[in-house]
N, C-alpha and C positions, 0 to 999 in steps of 0.2 A: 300836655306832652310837648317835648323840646321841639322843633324842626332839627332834622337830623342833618339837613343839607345846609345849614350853617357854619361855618367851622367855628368849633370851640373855643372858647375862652381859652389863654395860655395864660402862665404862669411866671413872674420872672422874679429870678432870686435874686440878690442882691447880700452880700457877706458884709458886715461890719467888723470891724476890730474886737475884739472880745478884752476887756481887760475889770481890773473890779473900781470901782468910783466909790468915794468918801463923801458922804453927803449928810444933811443934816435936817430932820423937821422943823418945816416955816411955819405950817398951820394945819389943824384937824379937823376935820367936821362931822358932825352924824348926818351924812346926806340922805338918806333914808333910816327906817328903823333895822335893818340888815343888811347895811351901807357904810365904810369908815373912808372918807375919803383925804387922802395924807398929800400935804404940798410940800414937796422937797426942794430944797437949793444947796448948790454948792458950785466952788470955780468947777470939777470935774465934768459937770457937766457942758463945757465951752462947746467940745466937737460930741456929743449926744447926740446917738441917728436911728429913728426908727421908721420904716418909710409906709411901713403899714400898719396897717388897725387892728391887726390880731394878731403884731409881734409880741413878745413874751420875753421878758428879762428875769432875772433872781433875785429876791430880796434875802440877804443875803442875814440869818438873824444869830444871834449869839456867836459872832465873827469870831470873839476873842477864848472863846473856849474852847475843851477840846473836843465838843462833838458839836460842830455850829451845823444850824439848819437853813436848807435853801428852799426856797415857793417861787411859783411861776407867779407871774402875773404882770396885766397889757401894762403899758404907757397909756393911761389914758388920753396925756394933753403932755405937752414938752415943750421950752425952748434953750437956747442958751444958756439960760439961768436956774431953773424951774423946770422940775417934775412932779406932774402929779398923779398919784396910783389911788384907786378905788381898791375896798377889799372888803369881801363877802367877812358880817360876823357869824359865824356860827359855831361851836361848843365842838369845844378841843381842837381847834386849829393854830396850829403856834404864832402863823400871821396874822390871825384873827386877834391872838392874846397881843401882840405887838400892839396892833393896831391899835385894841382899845385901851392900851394901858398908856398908848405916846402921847409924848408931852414935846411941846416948840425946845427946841436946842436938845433935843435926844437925834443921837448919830445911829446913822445906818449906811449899810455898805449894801450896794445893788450890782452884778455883773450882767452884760448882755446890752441890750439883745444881740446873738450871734448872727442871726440874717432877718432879712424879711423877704415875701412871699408876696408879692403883688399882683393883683389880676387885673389882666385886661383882653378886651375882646369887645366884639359887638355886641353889649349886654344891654338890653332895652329897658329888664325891671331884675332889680336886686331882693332875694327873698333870705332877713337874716335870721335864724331860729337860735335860740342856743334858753339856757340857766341863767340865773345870779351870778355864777362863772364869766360866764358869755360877755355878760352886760354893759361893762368897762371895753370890750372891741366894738360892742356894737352900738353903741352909744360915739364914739369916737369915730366910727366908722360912717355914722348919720351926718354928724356934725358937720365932717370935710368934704363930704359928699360937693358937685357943683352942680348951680341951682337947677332946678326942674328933673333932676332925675328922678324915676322913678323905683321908691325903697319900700318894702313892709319889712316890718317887724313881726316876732311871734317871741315872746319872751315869757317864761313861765318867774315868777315871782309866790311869796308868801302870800301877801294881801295887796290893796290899795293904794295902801301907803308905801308899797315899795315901789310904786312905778316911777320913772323918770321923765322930767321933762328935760327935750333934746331942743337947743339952740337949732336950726338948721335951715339953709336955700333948697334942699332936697324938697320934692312932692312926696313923702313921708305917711303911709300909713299903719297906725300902730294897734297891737291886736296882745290885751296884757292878758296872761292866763294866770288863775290863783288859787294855787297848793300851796299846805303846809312843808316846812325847807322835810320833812320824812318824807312826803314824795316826791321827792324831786327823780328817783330814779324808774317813776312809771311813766312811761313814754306817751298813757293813752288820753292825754288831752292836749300832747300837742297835736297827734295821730286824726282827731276830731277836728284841730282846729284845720289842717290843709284839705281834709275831705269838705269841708264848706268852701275853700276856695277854689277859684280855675285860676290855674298860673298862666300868663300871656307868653306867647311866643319870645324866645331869647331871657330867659328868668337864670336868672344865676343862683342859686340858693345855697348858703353856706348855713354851715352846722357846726354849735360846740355846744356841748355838754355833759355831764355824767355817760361813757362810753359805752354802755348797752343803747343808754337812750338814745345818745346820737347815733350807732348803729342803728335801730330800729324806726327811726327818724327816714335815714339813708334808704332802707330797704322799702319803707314804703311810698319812699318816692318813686323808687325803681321800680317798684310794682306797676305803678299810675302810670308809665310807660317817660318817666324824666330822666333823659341819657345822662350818663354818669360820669362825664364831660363836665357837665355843668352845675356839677355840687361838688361842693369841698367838706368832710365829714370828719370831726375832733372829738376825741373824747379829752375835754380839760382836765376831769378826775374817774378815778375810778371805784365803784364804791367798795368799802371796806376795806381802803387799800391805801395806805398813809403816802403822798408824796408822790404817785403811779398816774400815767396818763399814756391815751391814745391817738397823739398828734395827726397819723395820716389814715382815718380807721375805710379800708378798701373792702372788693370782694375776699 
């Protein structure tokens, strides 16, 4: 249970320029077996800003035709030069088909991110839940963490072989849970994994994933008596529902 006589984590937005950028694949990799991770370069990206970990841009696909498709998905890693995005494969997702069909000197157009969403507050321990969705914030979100904080993880994956290892100065503990990608929308082994833990005083806990799950995620925090201050709750996709998400999912 939160202490409620702390005052809450706030929020601060911060707006970027919105414009679309011309970029090009530098490299592909299979980083996991339902994992494509794509390294982008281009001059566009000189002034590139993403100031948080579960900002969200557009890949921007069949730009030149006349019904082009756009997908969300984080900045894993950025700088000046170099972007790189992870992307979930899974059967029938157009970015997914991008993904594994790209090859070094194929162009792609990305717009975004239009803002980021920073938190800060007197946050003791970080609790980050989310999907294979999720994984690309939360993984980056480990990474820049500064040393000795205290982070778990609860990341639901396929198997073994999809888990990640995270670079990181963070006090880092990671908790991999493993369904086939059909269930990714039952909520009831993440719901198992936070009744085995006690969250310590000041837990900030964020949430993305398939938006029943992550609601259901939310509610039973709420339940366990976790003021609703201190969770941030996404639905990244929504099932059976092409392109659809629940970015601020509340009461």
């Amino acid at each position: 249970m939160t202490d409620q006589t702390i005052d809450a984590p706030r929020i601060l937005r911060t707006r970027h320029e919105l414009r679309r950028r011309n970029l090009t694949v530098a490299a592909t990799e299979r980083l996991t077996p339902h994992m494509i991770r794509l390294t982008l370069t281009g001059a566009d990206l000189h002034d590139f800003a993403s100031t948080a970990p579960d900002d969200h841009m557009k890949l921007i696909l069949n730009a030149d035709s006349d019904a082009p498709q756009m997908r969300d998905y984080t900045p894993r890693r950025y700088s000046t030069s170099e972007l790189v995005v992870d992307v979930v494969d899974h059967p029938g997702g157009p970015a997914a088909d991008w993904a594994r069909a790209a090859a070094v000197g194929d162009a792609i157009i990305i717009g975004g991110p239009r803002g980021s969403q920073q938190i800060e507050g007197d946050i003791a321990h970080w609790l980050l839940i989310g999907d294979e969705t999720a994984l690309p914030a939360i993984g980056r979100w480990i990474e820049e963490m500064p040393a000795a904080t205290r982070v778990t993880s609860i990341v639901g994956v396929p198997d073994a072989a999809d888990e990640q290892t995270v670079t990181t100065a963070a006090d880092w503990t990671a908790h991999w849970l493993h369904r086939p990608l059909e269930q990714a929308t039952d909520p009831a082994s993440y719901l198992a994994a936070l009744d085995a833990m006690s969250l310590p005083p000041r837990t900030f806990v964020w949430v993305a994933a398939e938006a029943m799950v992550a609601r259901a995620i939310r509610t039973h925090l709420l339940d366990k008596g976790h003021d609703k201050q201190w969770i941030k709750a996404s639905g990244y996709w929504v099932a059976g529902q092409a392109d659809a998400s629940d970015k601020g999912i509340e009461d």
